[in-house]
C-alpha positions as CSV (number, residue, x, y, z in Angstrom):
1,X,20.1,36.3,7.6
2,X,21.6,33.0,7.5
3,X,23.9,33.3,10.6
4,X,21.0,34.9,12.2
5,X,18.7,32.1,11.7
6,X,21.5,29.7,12.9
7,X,21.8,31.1,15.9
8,X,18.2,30.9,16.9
9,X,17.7,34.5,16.9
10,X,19.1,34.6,20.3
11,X,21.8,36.9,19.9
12,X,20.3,40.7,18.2
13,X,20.4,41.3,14.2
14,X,22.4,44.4,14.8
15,X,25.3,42.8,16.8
16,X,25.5,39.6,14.5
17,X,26.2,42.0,11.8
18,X,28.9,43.9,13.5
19,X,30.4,41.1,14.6
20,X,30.7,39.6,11.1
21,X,32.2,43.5,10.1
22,X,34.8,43.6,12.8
23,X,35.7,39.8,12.0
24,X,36.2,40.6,8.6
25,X,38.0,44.3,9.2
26,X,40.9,42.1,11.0
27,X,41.1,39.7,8.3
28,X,39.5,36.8,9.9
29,X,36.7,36.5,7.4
30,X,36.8,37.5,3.7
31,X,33.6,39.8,2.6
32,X,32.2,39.6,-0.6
33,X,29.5,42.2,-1.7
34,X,26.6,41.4,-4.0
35,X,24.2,44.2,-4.5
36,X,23.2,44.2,-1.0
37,X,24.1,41.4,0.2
38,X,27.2,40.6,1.6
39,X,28.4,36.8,1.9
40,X,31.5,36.4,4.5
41,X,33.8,33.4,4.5
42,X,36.7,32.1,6.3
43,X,40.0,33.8,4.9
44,X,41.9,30.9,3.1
45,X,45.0,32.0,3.8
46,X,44.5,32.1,7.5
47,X,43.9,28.1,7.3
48,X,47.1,25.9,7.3
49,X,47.6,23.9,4.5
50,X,47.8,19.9,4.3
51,X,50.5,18.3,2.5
52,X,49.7,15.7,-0.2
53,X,50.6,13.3,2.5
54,X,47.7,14.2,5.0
55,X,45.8,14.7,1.8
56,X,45.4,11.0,0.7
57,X,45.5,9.7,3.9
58,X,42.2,12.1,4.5
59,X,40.6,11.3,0.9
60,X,41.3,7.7,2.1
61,X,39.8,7.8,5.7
62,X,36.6,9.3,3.7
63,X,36.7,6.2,1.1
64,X,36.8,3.5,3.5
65,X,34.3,5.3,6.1
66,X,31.9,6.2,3.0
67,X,32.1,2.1,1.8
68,X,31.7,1.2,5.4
69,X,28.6,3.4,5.9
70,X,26.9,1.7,2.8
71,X,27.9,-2.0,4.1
72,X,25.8,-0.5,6.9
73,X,23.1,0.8,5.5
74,X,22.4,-2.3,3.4
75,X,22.7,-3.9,6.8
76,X,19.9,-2.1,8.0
77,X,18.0,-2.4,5.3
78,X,17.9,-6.1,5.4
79,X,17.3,-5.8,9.1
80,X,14.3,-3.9,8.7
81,X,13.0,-6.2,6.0
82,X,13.3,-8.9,8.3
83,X,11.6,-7.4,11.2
84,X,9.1,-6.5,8.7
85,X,8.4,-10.2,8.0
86,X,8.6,-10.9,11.4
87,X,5.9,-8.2,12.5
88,X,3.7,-9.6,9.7
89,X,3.8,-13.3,10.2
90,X,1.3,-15.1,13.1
91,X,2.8,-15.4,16.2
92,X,3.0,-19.3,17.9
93,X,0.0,-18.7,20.0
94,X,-2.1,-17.2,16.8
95,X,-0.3,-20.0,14.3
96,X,-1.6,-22.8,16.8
97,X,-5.0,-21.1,17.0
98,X,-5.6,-21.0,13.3
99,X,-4.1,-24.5,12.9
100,X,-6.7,-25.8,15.7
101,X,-9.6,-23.6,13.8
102,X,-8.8,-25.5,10.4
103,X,-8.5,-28.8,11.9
104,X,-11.9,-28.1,12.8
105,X,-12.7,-27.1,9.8
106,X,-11.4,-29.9,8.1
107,X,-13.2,-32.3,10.5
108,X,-16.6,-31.1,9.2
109,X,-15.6,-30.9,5.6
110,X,-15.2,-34.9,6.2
111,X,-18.2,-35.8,8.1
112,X,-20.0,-34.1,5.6
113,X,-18.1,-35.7,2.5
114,X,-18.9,-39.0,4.3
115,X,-22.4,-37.8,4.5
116,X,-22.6,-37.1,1.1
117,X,-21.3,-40.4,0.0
118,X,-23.6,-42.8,1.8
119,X,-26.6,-40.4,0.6
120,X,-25.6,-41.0,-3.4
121,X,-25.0,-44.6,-3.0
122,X,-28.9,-44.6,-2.7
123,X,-29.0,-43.0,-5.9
124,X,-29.9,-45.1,-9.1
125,X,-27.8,-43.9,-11.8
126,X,-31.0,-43.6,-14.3
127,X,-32.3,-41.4,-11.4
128,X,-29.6,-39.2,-11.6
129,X,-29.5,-38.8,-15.2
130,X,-33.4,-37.9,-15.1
131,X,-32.3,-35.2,-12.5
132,X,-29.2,-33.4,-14.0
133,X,-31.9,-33.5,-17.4
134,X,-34.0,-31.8,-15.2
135,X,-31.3,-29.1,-13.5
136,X,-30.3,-28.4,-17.1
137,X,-33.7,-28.0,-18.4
138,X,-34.4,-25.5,-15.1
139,X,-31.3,-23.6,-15.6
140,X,-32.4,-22.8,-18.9
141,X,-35.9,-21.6,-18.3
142,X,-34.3,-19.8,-16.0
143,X,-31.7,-18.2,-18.6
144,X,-34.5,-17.3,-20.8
145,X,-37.0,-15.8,-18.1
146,X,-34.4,-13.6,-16.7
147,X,-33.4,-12.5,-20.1
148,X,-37.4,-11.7,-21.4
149,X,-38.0,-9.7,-18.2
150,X,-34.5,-7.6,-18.4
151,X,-35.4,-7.0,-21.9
152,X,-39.3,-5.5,-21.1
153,X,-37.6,-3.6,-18.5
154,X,-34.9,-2.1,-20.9
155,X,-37.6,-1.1,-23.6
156,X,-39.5,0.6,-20.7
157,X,-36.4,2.3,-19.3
158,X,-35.5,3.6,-23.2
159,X,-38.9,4.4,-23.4
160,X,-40.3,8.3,-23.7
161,X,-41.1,10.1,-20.3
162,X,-39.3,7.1,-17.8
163,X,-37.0,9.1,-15.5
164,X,-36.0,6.3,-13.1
165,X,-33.3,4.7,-12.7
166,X,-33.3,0.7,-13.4
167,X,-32.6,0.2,-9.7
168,X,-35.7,2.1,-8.8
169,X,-37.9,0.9,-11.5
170,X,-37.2,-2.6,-10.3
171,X,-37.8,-1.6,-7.1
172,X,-41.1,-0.1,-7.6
173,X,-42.4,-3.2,-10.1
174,X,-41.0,-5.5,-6.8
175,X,-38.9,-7.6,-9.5
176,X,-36.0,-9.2,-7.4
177,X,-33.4,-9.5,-9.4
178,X,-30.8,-12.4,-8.9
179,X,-28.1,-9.9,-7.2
180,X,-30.7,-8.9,-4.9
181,X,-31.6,-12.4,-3.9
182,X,-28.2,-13.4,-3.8
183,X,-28.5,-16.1,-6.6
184,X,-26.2,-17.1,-9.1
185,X,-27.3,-18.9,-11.9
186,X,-25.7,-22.8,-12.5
187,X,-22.8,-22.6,-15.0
């Protein structure tokens, strides 16, 4: 089945088979029988013999080409890495683009710095006090809301008979919530 398969099925079952028999009826192939099948193999003795000679300078030939094809494949490797890095990096056009866009960037972040520092040189310094007082007082009265409302709504969530879900309970009651808003409370 094997020889039949290797030649692409183009040549008949029936006359791979006798040609395998006649092969091995003139000695060219041995034939071994197990069960029904039937392995054939290329009669040893017909195959001249190497002397030690030929032998080592063979087993050699295979050593050096076998170290040389791993030099080569390491080669490879580290070519592909490289082209790797290469395919992933900016090209000069895109590296110049993204440069120009951060300059840019950069240019606002300064005018607006600036901006920021001639707008707290009009602050008094008892002024700001009074408002970070202020911000912190906020933040916490804003702590402690949040926290009373989530708590009402867990009681009626872990109350008897509520099927909904918190998302749609708090939809239904219109509570924004600070995800929904987008809000993040000061640290």
């Amino acid at each position: 089945t094997e020889v039949l398969n290797n030649l692409h099925k183009e040549i008949g079952k029936t006359q791979v088979v006798k040609s395998l028999e006649s092969l091995a009826s003139r000695g060219e192939l041995t034939e071994k029988a197990y069960g029904k099948q039937k392995i054939y193999f290329l009669n040893q003795d017909k195959v001249p013999s190497l002397d030690e000679a030929e032998m080592k300078r063979l087993e050699d030939t295979i050593s050096s080409e076998t170290r040389q094809l791993t030099v080569l494949r390491e080669e490879a490797r580290a070519v592909e890495r490289e082209l790797g890095t290469l395919q992933s990096s900016l090209t000069t056009q895109q590296a110049r683009e993204r440069v120009a866009e951060l300059d840019g960037l950069l240019e606002r972040g300064k005018e607006k710095l600036a901006r920021l520092k001639v707008a707290c040189k009009d602050i008094q310094p008892d002024d700001k006090a009074r408002i970070m007082k202020e911000h912190d007082t906020l933040t916490r009265e804003w702590r402690r809301r949040k926290r009373m409302c989530m708590d009402v709504i867990n009681a009626i969530l872990e109350g008897d008979g509520c099927t909904k879900t918190k998302k749609d309970l708090l939809e239904e009651m219109g509570v924004d919530t600070d995800e929904s808003a987008n809000a993040t409370l000061p640290s």
